[in-house]
N, C-alpha and C positions, 0 to 999 in steps of 0.2 A: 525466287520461291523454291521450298523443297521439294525437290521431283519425287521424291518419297512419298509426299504427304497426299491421301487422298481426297479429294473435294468432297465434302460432307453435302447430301442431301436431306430435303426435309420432307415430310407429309409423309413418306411412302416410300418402301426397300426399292429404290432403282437400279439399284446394284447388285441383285441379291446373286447372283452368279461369282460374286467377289475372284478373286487369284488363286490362282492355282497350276497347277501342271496340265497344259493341253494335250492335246488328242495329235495324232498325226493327220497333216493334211498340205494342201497344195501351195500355202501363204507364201507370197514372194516376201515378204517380211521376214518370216523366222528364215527361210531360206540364204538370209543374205549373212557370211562370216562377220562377227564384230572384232575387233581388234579393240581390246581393254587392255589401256597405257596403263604401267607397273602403277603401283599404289589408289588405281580408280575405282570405284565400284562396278563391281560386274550390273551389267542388265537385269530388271526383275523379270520372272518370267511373266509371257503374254497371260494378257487378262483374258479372263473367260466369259466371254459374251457370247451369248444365243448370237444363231445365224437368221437371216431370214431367206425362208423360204420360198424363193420369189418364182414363181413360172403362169404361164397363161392361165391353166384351168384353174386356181387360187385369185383369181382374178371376181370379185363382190362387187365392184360397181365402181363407175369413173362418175366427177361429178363438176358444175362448170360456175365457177362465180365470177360477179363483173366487179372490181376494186374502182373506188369512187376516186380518182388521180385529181389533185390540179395544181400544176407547175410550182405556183406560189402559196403552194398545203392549205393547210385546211381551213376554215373558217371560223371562226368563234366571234359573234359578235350580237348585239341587240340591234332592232327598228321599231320601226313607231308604223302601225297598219291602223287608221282610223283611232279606235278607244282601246288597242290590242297591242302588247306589247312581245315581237317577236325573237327570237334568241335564235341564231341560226349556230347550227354544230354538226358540219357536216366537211366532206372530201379530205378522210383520212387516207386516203390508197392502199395502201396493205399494212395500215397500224392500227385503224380502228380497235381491235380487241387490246392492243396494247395501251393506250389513250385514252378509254371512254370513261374509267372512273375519273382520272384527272378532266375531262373536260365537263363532265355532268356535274361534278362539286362546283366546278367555275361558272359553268350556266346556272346552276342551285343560289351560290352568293351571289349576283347579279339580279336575280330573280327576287330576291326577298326585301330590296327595295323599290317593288313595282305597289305591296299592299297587300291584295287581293292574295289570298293561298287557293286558288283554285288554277291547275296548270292542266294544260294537253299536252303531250308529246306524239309526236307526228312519226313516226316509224317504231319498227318492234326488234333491228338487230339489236345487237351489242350497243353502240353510243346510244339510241333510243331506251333499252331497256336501262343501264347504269343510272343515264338522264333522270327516268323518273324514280330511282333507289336514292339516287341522291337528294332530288325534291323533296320526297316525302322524307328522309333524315331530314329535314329544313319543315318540316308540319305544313307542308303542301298537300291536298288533295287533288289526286294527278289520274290522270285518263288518256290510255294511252289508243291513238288513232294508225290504223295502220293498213295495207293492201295485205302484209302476209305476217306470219309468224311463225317463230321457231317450229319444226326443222326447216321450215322454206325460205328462210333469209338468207342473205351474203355471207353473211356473218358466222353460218353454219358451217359452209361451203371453203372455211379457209385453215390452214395449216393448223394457227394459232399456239404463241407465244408472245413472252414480251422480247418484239421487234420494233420499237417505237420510232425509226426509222425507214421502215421498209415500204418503199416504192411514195413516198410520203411529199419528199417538196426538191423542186429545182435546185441547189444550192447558191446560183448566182439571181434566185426568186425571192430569199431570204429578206426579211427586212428584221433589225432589232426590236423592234413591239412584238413580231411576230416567235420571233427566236424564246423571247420571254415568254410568251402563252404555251409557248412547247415544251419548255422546262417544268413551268408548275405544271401542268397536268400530266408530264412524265412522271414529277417525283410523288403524285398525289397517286397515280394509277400504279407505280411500285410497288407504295406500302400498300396498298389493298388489296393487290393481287398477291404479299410476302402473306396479309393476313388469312386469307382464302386458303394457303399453298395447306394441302395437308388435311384441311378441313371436310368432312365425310361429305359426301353426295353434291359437290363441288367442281371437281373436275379438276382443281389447279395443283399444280405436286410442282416438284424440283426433278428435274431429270440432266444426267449427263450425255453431254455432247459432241460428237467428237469430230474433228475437220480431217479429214483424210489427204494428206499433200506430202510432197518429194520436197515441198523446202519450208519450212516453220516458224520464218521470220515475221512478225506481227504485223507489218506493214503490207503481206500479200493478204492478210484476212477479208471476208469480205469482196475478193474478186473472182467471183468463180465458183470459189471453196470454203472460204473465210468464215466470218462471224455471221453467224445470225442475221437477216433482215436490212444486209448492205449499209453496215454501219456507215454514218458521217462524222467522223471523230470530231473537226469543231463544233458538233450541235450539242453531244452528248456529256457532261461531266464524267469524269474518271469513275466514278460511286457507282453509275446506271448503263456502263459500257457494257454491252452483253458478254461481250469476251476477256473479261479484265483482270480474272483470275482464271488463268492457263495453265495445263501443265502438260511439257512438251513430250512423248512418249518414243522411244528412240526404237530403232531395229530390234526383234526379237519380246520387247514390252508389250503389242498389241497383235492384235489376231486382222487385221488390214495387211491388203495386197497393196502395200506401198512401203515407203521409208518413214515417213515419220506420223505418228496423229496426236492433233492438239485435242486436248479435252477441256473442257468448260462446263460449267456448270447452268442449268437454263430455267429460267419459269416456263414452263407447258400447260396449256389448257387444254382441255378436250370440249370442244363445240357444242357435242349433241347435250353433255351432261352439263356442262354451264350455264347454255343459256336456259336451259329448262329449270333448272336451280334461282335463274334471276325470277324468272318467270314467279314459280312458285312466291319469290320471297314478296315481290310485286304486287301477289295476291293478296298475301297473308297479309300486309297493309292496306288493307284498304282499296286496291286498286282496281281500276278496268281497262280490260281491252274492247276495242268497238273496232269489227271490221266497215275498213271505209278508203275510198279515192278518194285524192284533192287533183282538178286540173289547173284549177289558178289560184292567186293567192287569192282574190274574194271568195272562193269556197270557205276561204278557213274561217272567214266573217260569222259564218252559221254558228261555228262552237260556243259553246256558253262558257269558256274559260277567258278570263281576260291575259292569262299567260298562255303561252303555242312559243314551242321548241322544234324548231326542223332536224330532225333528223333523218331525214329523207335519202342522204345520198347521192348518188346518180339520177335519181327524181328531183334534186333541184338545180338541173340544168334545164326540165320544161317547167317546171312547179314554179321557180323562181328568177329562170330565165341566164341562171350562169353558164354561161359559154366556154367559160374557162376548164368546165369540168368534160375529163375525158376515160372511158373507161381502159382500166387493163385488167385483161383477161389470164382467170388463171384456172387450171384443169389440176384433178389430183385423182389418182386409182389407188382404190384400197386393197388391199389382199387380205384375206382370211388373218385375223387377226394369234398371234404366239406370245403365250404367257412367260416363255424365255427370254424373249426380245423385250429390253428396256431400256432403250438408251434413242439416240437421234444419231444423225448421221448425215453428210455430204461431202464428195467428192467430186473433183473435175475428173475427165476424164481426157484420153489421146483425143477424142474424135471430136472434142469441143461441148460433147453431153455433160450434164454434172449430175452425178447420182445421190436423189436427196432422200431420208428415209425418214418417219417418226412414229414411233410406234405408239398406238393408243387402243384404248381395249374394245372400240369399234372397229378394228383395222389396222392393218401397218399398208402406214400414208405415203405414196413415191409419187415424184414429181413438186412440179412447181412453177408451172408456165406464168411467165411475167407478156404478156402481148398487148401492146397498145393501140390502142384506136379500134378495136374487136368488139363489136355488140352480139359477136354471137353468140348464145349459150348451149349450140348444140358439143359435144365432144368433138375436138379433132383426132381420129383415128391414127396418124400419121405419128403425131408426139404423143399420145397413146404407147405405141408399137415401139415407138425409139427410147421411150422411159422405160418399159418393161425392157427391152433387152439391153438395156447400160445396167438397170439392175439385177436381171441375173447372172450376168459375167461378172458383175463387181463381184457378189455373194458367193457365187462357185469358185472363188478364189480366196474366200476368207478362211482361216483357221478353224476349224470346228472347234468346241468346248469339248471338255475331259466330259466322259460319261457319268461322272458323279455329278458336276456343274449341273449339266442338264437336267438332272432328275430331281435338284432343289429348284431350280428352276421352274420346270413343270408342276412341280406341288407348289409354287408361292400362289396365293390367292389372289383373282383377278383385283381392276382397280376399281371396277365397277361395271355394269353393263348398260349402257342410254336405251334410252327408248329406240325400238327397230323402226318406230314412222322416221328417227332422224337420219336412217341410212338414206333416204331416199328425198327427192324435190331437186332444182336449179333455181328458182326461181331470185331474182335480184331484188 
């Protein structure tokens, strides 16, 4: 690939800080002498990316969601409840937002040979809300049943990108029927989220991303530092690899305190403004929401739909009684959000911390606790405290931008602003 060639994004100026000549500052990167063999091209200079600002008092709020884990991924399937026919689509672990259009259109065609166009869907995150987008594309009349809704879902509460493997399934759990239900609703939840990317009051753009590491060989991606979402190379086709067009950035090219950064190119959602947008579009068809529990499955007897989609989650380990579902817990603190900052970022560090960053225009996002078997939803303070200072020592070491960067920077116009009720809630 040309190391030259810049990865073009879409929707939205992600780059608007483009190249240029930087500022003076403390970067062990420009720091380190390059030796350019006769006839090679010299280095470009470091690109100009906003820093962020990270320290305690910029600190807006920590927030806690439970990822619905189970060893052998996720479920997709029909039953038969009495005269009711049920469609379970649930324990994605940490790809639900990556997964849900693909699995909603595969519950949607399943579904339109039961007869009956009247459907319930039984949860309100991301797989639930997609679920009934996709029904009603199918002339389903759909009612969606749920304990909470956007901002208070899980669904809310997560990084969010397309990571369609992250935290997702055992590899030695794997079965081939299953491998196959994972592709189509990969490659169906791709193009939806490619069509969305860019789209006003959406939330999904293209953003670059860049892996901060001392060694750039494609096979450490992914451990630590890597790709996006702890890629499974045999699950995923070359086409849908998050990191599959790289370009390798060498000493003196990037404004990182380190040797080399990969950049990649990434689908990013923003939560608050997403799901609100599903929501909306939910409406404008036709739809309802009706707050409501289920403790067992003969509650759901009562609905007047003779289709019920679970989307439940971590609610159908008592709703449905799977055991195999286990949660893992993940925490993210946001900082006052910088309209300079627009890119992603992760690195490992000496001390075994990885400093993860992504910036969105409710907040620039650090952290990323993966902890299993955790039902707690209160914040842990501890990985709190040790995320904020892996990233302010990352950041007090980066290259500042040229003062002119900055100042085009600061005038590009936000990407939008969510609803303030969605800074706030934990709720699973």
């Amino acid at each position: 690939m040309n190391r030259r060639m810049m990865l073009k994004t879409g929707g939205m100026a992600v780059m608007a800080l483009g190249a240029g000549a930087c500022g003076t500052g403390s970067s062990a990167a420009t720091a380190r002498p390059v030796a350019v063999p006769t006839g090679a091209m010299p280095p470009r200079p470091a690109l100009n990316l906003g820093v962020v600002r990270a320290a305690r008092d910029r600190v807006i709020r920590t927030t806690v969601g439970l990822r619905p884990h189970r060893p052998s991924g996720f479920v997709l399937k029909a039953a038969k409840l009495d005269d009711r026919t049920i469609f379970h689509n649930y324990g994605h672990g940490g790809a639900g937002m990556s997964l849900a259009w693909g699995m909603g259109a595969m519950i949607g065609d399943m579904a339109r040979h039961v007869g009956d166009r009247r459907a319930a869907v039984v949860g309100c995150g991301s797989p639930g809300l997609t679920a009934a987008r996709q029904l009603q594309r199918r002339g389903f009349d759909v009612t969606i049943y749920a304990m909470s809704v956007p901002p208070y879902t899980t669904s809310n509460m997560s990084t969010a990108g397309f990571t369609p493997t992250s935290g997702l399934v055992e590899t030695d759990r794997r079965t081939p029927a299953w491998d196959v239900q994972f592709r189509e609703a990969c490659e169906i939840s791709y193009r939806e989220l490619q069509l969305l990317a860019g789209t006003p009051g959406y939330g999904v753009y293209w953003m670059d991303s860049y892996n901060v590491t001392e060694d750039p060989a494609p096979e450490n991606e992914g451990q630590g530092g890597g790709t996006p979402g702890g890629e499974i190379p045999a699950l995923l086709p070359d086409h849908l690899r998050p990191g599959r067009h790289r370009e390798v950035l060498g000493p003196g090219e990037h404004p990182f305190p380190s040797t080399y950064a990969v950049r990649t190119s990434t689908l990013s959602i923003e939560p608050s403004i997403y799901l609100e947008a599903l929501m909306r579009d939910f409406a404008r068809f036709g739809g309802r929401i009706v707050m409501r529990t289920f403790d067992t499955p003969r509650d759901l007897m009562s609905l007047p739909e003779p289709v019920i989609v679970n989307c439940t989650g971590l609610g159908s380990k008592t709703l449905f009684g799977d055991e195999e579902l286990i949660p893992v817990k993940g925490q993210l603190t946001a900082l006052i959000p910088q309209a300079e900052v627009t890119y992603r970022l992760q690195s490992p560090r000496p001390d075994g911390e990885i400093v993860r960053m992504n910036s969105r225009s409710d907040g620039i996002i650090i952290g990323n606790l993966m902890e299993r078997g955790n039902w707690s939803l209160e914040p842990d303070e501890d990985v709190r405290q040790r995320v904020l200072a892996s990233t302010i020592e990352f950041f007090a070491a980066m290259q500042p931008p040229s003062a002119a960067a900055y100042r085009r920077a600061r005038s590009t116009p936000p990407r939008g602003i969510p609803n303030l009720t969605s800074f706030f809630g934990t709720e699973s």
